[in-house]
Structures are given as C-alpha cells and as structure tokens.
C-alpha positions, 0 to 999 in steps of 0.5 A: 683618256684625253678628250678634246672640244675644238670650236671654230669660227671660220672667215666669212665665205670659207666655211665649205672649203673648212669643211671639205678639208675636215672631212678627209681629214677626220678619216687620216685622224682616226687611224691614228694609233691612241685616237678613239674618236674623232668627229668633225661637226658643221653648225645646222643654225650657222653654217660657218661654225664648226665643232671637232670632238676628239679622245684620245687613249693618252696625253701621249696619244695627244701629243703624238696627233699634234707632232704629226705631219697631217696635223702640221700640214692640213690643221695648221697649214690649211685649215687654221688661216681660214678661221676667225676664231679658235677655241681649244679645250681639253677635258678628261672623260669621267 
C-alpha cells in the first residue's frame, strides 16, 4: 500500500470554494479502482487549511488517480490555482 498526506494552504477568501470542490471530489476519488481511502480535512483552528488523507492498493493504483481525467481537471485545473501553498507526501503504512 501507498498512502498520501497532502497540506494545502489556500489563498485568502477561497477556502469555501476549495472545500466545495473537494467535497465532490473525494466521492469520484473514492470510486477509483485501487483507492482504499480518501478523506479530505478542513481545519477547525484555521479554516483556510486543508488536509487530504489517501491510500492507495499500489504505486499503480497512485499513478492511475494521478493519470486520470478528474485528477487533471479538478486537482489540477480547479483546486491548485486557488492554493498558496501545497505540500505532498508520500509514505507507506506500516
């Protein structure tokens, strides 16, 4: 298994607009086939702070959410011009 932690830190006054768009998004995510979960988080202290928290069966599994077509256009096309800031990490469950 693969896991992912993304942190983002989104531009000031878009955070509901992220967090709407996250929201539909986690559901198409999790119908992926290889996706064991995914959980988008919204900060209780600082609402303009998100954390995704994702596992994955593979690094095939991975590269097949990352190659695909909701990925480019709502990741990518929709959410990432919104952030400030993005950290990605990958890490495997023990």
């Amino acid at each position: 298994m693969i896991a992912v932690v993304a942190r983002y830190r989104v531009t000031e006054g878009k955070a509901d607009e992220v967090a709407r768009e996250l929201a539909t998004y986690a559901e198409e995510v999790r119908t992926e086939p290889g996706c064991v979960t995914f959980v988008a988080n919204r900060g209780i202290e600082d609402d303009h702070e998100f954390v995704l928290y994702e596992v994955y069966e593979d690094r095939d599994a991975l590269d097949a959410h990352v190659a695909s077509e909701h990925y480019e256009a709502v990741a990518v096309g929709r959410i990432r011009p919104l952030l400030a800031d993005r950290q990605v990490t990958l890490l495997t469950p023990l």
